[in-house]
C-alpha positions in Angstrom: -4.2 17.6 -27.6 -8.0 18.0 -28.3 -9.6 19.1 -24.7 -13.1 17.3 -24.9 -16.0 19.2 -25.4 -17.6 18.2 -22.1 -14.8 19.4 -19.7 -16.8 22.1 -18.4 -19.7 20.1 -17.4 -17.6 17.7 -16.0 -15.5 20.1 -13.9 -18.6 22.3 -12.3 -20.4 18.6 -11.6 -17.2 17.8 -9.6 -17.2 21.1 -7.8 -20.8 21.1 -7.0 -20.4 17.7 -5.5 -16.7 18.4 -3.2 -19.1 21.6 -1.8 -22.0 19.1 -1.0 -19.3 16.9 0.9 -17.2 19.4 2.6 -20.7 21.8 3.5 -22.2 18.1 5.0 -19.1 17.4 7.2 -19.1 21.2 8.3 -22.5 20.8 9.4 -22.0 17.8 11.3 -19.1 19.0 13.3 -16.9 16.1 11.7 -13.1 16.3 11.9 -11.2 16.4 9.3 -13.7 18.1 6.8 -11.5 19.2 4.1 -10.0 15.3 3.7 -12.9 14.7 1.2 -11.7 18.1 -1.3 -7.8 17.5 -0.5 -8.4 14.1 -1.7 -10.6 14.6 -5.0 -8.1 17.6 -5.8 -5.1 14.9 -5.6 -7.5 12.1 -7.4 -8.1 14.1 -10.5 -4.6 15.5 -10.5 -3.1 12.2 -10.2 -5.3 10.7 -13.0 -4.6 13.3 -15.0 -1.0 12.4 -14.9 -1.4 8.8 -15.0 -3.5 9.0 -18.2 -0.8 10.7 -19.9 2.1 8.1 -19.0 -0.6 5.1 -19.9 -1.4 6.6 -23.3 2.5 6.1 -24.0 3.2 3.0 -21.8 0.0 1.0 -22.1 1.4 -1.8 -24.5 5.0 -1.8 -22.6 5.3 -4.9 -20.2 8.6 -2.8 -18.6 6.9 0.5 -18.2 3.8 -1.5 -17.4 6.0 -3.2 -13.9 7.2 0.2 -13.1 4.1 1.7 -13.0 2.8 -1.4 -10.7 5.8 -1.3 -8.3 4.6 3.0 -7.9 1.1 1.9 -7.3 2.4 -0.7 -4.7 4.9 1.6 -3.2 2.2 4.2 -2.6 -0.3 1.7 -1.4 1.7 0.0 2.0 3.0 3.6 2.8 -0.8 4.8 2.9 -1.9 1.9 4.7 1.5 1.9 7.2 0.7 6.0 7.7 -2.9 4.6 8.7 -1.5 2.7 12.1 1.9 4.9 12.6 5.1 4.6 11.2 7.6 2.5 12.2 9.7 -0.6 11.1 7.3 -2.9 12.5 4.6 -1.3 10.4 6.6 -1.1 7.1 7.3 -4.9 7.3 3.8 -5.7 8.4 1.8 -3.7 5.2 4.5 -4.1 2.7 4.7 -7.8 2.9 1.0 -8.5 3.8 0.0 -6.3 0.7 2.6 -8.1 -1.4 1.9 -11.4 -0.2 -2.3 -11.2 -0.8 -1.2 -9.4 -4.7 1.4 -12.0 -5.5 -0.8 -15.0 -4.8 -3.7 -13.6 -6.7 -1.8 -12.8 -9.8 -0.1 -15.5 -9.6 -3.3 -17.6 -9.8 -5.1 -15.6 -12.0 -2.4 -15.8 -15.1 -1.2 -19.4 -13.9 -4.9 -20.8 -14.5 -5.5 -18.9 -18.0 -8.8 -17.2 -16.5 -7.2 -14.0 -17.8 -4.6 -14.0 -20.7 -1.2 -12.5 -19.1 -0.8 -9.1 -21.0 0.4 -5.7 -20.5 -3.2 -4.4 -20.4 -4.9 -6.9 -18.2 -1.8 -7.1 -15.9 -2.4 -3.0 -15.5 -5.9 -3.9 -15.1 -6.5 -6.3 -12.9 -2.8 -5.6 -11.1 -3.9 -2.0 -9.8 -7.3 -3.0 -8.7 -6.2 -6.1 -6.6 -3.4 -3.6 -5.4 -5.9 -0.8 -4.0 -8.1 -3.6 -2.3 -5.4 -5.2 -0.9 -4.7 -1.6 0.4 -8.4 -0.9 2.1 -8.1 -4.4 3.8 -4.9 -3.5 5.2 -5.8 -0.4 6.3 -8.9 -1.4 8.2 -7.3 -4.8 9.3 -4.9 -2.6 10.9 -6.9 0.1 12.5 -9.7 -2.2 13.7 -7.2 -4.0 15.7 -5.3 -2.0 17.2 -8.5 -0.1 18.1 -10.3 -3.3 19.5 -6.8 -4.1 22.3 -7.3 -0.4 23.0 -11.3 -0.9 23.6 -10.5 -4.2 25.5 -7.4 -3.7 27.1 -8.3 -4.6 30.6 -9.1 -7.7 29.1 -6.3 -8.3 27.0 -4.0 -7.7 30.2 -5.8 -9.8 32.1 -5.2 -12.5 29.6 -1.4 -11.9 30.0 -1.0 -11.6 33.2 -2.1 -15.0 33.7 0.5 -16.1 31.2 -0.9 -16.1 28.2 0.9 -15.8 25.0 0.3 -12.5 23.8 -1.1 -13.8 20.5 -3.3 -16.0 22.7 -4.6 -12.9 24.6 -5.7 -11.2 21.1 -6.5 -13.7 19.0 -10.5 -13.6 19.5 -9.8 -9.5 18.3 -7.6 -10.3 15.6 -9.9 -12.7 14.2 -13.0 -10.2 14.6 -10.7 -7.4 12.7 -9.8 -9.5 9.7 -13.4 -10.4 9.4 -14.7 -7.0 9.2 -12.2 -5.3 7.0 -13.8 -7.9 4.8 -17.2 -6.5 4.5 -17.1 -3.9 2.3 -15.6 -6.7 0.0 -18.0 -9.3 0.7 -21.0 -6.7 0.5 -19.7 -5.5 -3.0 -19.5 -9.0 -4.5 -22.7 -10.0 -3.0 -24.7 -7.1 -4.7 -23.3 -7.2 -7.7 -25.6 -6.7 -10.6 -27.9 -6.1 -7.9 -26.9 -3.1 -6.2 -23.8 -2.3 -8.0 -22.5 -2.1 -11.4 -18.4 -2.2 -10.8 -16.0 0.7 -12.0 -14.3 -2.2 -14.3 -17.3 -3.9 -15.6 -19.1 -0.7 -16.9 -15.7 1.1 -18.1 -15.3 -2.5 -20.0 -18.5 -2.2 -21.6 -18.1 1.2 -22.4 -15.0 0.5 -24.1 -16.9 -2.0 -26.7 -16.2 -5.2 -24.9 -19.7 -7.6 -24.9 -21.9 -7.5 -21.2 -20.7 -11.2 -21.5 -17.1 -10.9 -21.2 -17.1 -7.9 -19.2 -19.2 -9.8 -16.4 -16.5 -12.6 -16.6 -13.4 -9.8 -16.0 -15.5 -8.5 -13.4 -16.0 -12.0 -11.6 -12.4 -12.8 -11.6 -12.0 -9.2 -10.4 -14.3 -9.8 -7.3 -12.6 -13.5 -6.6 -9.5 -11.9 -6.8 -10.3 -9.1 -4.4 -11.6 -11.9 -1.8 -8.5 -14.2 -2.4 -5.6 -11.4 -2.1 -8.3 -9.3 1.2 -8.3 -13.0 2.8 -4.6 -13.2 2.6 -3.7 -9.5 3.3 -5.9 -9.2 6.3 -4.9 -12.6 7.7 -1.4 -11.7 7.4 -1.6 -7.5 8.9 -3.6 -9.8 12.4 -0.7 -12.3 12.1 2.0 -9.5 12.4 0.3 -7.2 14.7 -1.0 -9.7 16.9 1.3 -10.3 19.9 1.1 -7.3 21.9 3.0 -7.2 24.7 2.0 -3.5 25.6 -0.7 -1.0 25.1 -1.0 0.2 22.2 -1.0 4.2 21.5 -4.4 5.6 20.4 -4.5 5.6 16.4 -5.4 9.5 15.0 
């Protein structure tokens, strides 16, 4: 295999920019400062690997469905380690994540506003997939950190005998809506602020502006559609709490 000619450039721009991160963290006393390197290290690794497999799967609807039952796999156990483990929290981010993807595929390749292939199923399938991950995430932690902010008033609630997804609800609510907003922000700038990962790598593959800005619209719909669903479903699961909660790390 050929290395490119620009791997150099490429690999000191990366370095340069994980010390800018890590020194910035360090400097601000923030916890946690080598997350940002430990996770850039694993990124490039694991897209290393994965462009390997694709070059030899890529046109293989079997190797294709293995590849997004990994990414799914990996994407409620990151989001379940978010809030804690247990079998509560499995069943809560595996189905709520597979709920918001199934419905948005579903719709997507049922209506014909993408043609159902190997390539646009990897596409479109792995970026619903890691949204539907974030919304999850955040759903989960900005709950469970809201009854722990407002748990005087959340036992007040129940102890005069309110269901305990009564004496949540307002928080619940509150959560789902801002797990949205990175969502809503990115589709709202759009063009304006941001130029979307799929949209430029489509045009940079040779595909017109015009069709790349329709992928990318059915991309953002789709992130809305399968967050909406997710998030609604991570409150719905988490919401009756009978006691408090323990403090998320």
């Amino acid at each position: 295999m050929e290395i490119p000619s620009d791997i150099l450039p490429s690999l000191l721009g990366i370095l340069a920019l994980t010390v800018i991160a890590t020194v910035t963290l360090v400097a601000f006393r923030v916890p946690g400062t080598l997350a940002p390197a430990v996770a850039i290290v694993r990124g490039a690794v694991q897209l290393a690997v994965i462009s390997v497999i694709l070059t030899g799967v890529i046109s293989n609807p079997g190797w294709i469905a293995v590849v997004l039952v990994v990414m799914f796999t990996v994407a409620f156990c990151v989001a379940t380690g978010r809030i804690g483990w247990s079998l509560r929290a499995v069943a809560t981010m595996s189905s709520s994540i597979a709920a918001g993807v199934a419905v948005t595929l579903t719709v997507v390749f049922a209506t014909g506003a993408l043609e159902f292939t190997p390539r646009y199923a990897l596409a479109i399938g792995a970026i619903i997939i890691g949204n539907a991950m974030s919304v999850a995430t955040l759903t989960g932690r900005m709950f469970t950190t809201a009854v722990l902010d407002h748990w005087d008033e959340v036992e007040g609630w129940l102890a005069l005998g309110a269901p305990p997804r009564t004496s949540t609800l307002h928080l619940a609510r509150r959560a789902i809506r801002d797990a949205l907003i990175p969502s809503i922000d990115q589709t709202k700038t759009t063009g304006l602020v941001v130029l979307p990962g799929a949209f430029v790598g489509a045009i940079f593959g040779g595909i017109s502006p015009l069709e790349a800005g329709r992928f990318q619209i059915i991309v953002l719909a789709g992130i809305m559609a399968c967050g909406s669903i997710t998030g609604g479903l991570v409150a719905t699961w988490l919401g009756p709490v009978r006691t408090k909660p323990v403090a998320l790390r």
